[in-house]
TORKOLMI-634449 format. One record per residue (C-alpha): residue in one letter; x, y, z. Coordinates in Angstrom, 1 decimal. Each point is the difference from the previous one (the first is absolute). Example, Ala and Ser with C-alpha at 12.3 -4.5 7.8 and 13.67 -1.06 7.14 Angstrom:
{code a px 12.3 py -4.5 pz 7.8} .
{code s px 1.4 py 3.4 pz -0.7} .
This chain:
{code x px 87.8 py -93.8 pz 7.9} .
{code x px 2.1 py 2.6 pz 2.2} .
{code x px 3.2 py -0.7 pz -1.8} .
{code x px -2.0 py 0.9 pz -3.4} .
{code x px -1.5 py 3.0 pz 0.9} .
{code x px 3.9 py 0.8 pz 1.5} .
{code x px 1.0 py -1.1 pz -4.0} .
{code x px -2.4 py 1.7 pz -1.9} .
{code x px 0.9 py 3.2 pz 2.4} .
{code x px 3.3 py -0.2 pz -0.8} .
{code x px -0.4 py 0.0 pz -3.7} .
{code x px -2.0 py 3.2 pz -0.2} .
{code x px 2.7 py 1.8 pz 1.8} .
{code x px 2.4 py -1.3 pz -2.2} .
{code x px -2.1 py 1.0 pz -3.3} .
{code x px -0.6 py 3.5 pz 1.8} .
{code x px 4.0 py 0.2 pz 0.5} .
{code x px 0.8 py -1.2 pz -3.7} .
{code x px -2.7 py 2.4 pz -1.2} .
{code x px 1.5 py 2.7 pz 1.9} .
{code x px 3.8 py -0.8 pz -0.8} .
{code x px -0.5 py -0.8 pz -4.0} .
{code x px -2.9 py 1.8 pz -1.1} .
{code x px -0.3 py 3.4 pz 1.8} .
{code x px 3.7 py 0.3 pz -0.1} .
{code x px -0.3 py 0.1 pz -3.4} .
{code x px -2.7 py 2.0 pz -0.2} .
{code x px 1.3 py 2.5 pz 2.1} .
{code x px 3.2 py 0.7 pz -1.6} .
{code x px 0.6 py 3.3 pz -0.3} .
{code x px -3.1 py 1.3 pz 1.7} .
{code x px 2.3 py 2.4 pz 1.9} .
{code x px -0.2 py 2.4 pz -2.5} .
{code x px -4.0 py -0.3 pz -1.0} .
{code x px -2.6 py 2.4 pz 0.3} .
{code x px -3.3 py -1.6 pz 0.6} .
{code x px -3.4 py 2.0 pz -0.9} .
{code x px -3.5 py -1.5 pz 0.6} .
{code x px 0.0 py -2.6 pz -2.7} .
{code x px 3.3 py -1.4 pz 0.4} .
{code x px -0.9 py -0.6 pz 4.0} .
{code x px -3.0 py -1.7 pz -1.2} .
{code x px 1.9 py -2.2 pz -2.2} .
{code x px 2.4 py -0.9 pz 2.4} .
{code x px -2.6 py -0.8 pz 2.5} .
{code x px -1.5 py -2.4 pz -2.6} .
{code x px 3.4 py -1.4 pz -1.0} .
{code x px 0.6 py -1.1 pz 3.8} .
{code x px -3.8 py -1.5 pz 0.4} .
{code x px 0.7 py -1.7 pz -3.0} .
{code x px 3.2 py -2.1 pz 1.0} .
{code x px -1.7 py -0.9 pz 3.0} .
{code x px -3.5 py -1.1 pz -1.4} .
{code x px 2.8 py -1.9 pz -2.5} .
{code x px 2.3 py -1.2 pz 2.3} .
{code x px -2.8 py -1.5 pz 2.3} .
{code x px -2.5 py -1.4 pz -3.1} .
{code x px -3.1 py 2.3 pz 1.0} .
{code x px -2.2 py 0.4 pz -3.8} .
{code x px -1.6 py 2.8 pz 0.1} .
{code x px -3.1 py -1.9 pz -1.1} .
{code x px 0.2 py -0.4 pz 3.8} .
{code x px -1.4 py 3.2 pz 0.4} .
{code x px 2.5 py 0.4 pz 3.3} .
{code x px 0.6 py 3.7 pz 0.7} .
{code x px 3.3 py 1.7 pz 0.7} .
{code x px -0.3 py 0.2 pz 3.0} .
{code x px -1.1 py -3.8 pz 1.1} .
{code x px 2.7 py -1.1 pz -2.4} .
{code x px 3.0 py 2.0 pz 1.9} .
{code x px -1.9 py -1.2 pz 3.4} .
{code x px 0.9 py -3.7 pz -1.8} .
{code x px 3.3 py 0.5 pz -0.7} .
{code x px 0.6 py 1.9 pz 3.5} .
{code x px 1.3 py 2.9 pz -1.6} .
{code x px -0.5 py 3.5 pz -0.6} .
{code x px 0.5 py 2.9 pz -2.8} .
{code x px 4.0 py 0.4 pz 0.2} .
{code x px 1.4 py 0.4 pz -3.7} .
{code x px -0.6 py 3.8 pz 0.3} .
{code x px 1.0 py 0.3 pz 3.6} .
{code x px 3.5 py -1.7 pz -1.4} .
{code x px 0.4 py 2.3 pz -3.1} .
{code x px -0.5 py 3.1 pz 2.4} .
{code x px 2.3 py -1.4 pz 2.0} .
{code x px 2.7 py -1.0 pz -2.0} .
{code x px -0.2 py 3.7 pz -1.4} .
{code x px 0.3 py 1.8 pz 3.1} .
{code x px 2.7 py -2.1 pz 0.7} .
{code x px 1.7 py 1.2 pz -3.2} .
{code x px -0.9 py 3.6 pz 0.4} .
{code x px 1.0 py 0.0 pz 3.7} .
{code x px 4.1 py -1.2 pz -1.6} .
{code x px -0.2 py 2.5 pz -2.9} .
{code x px -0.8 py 2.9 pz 1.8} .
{code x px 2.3 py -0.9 pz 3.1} .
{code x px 2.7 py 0.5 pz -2.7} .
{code x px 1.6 py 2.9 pz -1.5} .
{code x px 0.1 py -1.1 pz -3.3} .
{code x px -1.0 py 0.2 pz -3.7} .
{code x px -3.0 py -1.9 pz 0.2} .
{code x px -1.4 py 2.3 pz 3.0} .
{code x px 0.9 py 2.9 pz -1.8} .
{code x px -1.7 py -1.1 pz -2.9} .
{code x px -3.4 py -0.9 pz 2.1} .
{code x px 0.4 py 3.7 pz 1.3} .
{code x px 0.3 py 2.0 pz -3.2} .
{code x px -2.5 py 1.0 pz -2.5} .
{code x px 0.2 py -0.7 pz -3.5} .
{code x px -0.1 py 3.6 pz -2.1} .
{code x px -2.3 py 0.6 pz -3.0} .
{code x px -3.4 py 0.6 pz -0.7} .
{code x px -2.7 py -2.6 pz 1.8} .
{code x px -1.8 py -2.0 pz -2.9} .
{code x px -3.7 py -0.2 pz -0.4} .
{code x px -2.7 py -2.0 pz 2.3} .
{code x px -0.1 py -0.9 pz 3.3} .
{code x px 3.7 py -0.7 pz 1.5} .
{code x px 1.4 py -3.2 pz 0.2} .
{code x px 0.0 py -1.7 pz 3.5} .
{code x px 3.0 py 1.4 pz 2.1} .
{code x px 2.3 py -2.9 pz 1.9} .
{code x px 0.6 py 2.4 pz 3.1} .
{code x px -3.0 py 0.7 pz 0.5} .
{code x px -1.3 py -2.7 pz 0.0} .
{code x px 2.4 py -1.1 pz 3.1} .
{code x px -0.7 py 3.4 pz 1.7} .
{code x px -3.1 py -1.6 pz 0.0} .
{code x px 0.1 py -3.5 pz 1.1} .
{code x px 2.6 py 1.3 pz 2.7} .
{code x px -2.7 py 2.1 pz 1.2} .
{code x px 2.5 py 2.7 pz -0.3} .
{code x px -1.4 py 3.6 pz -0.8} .
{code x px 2.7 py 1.4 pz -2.3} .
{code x px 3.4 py -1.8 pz -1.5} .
{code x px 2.0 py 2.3 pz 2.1} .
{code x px -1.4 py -1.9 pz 3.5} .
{code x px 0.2 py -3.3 pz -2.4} .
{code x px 3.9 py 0.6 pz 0.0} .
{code x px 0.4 py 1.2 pz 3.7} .
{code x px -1.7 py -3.7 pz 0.8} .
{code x px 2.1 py -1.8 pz -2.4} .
{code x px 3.3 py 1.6 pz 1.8} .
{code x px -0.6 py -1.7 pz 3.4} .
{code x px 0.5 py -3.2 pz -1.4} .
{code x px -1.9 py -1.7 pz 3.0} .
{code x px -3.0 py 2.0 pz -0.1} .
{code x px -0.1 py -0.5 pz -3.8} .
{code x px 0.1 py -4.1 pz 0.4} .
{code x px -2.9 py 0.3 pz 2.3} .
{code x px -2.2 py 2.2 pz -2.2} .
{code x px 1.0 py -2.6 pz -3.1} .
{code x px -1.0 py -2.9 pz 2.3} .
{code x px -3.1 py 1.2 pz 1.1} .
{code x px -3.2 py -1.4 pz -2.2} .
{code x px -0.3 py 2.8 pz -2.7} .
{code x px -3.1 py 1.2 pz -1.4} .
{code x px -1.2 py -2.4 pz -2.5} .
């Protein structure tokens, strides 16, 4: 009975590596560059619970909460925490570099604003999950290279 339980252990790790390496791989392409209001976090959150009440066969005629379910699967809430991180990483490079693309981050597009409320603003949006207070002390983190990685490793607001 021992070896089974060893087995059957085995195999969820496996399906929580294969989950990880094909699906949120994909899903994640190109999430660098996202800005993420309310309803997109929420989505996300539901996309992650999803796979996993998927991957591990848990209906939801069950009537198992969230909560119990990632207790089951010995995991917690991570998708987000990657995407934030996989940003700062990005935005840590680009702005360590003197280059078009940082340039381009930096400037302001001329012209009059359009109507409504404005659209959701990538750099502020990691101000904000750096816990940074203004994109000028975002930049003077992201020069010290070491001091940048360990604000992009740290578990970001989610």
């Amino acid at each position: 009975m021992h070896i089974l339980s060893i087995y059957c252990d085995m195999h969820t790790k496996i399906r929580k590596n294969l989950l990880k390496a094909y699906v949120w791989s994909v899903a994640l392409y190109g999430s660098e560059t996202w800005t993420i209001g309310k309803t997109e976090e929420k989505r996300l959150l539901a996309f992650e619970t999803r796979c996993y009440r998927r991957l591990f066969r848990i209906n939801w005629t069950e009537h198992i909460t969230n909560e119990e379910m990632y207790r089951r699967v010995g995991e917690t809430k991570s998708f987000l925490k990657t995407l934030k991180t996989r940003r700062a990483k990005l935005i840590g490079h680009i702005l360590r570099q003197n280059s078009l693309l940082s340039r381009i981050i930096e400037g302001a597009i001329e012209g009059n604003n359009s109507r409504g409320r404005p659209p959701l603003d990538y750099i502020s949006q990691i101000v904000r999950d750096m816990d940074c207070r203004s994109y000028c002390e975002l930049k003077r983190k992201a020069e010290k290279r070491q001091e940048w990685r360990i604000a992009a490793n740290q578990p970001l607001g989610c």
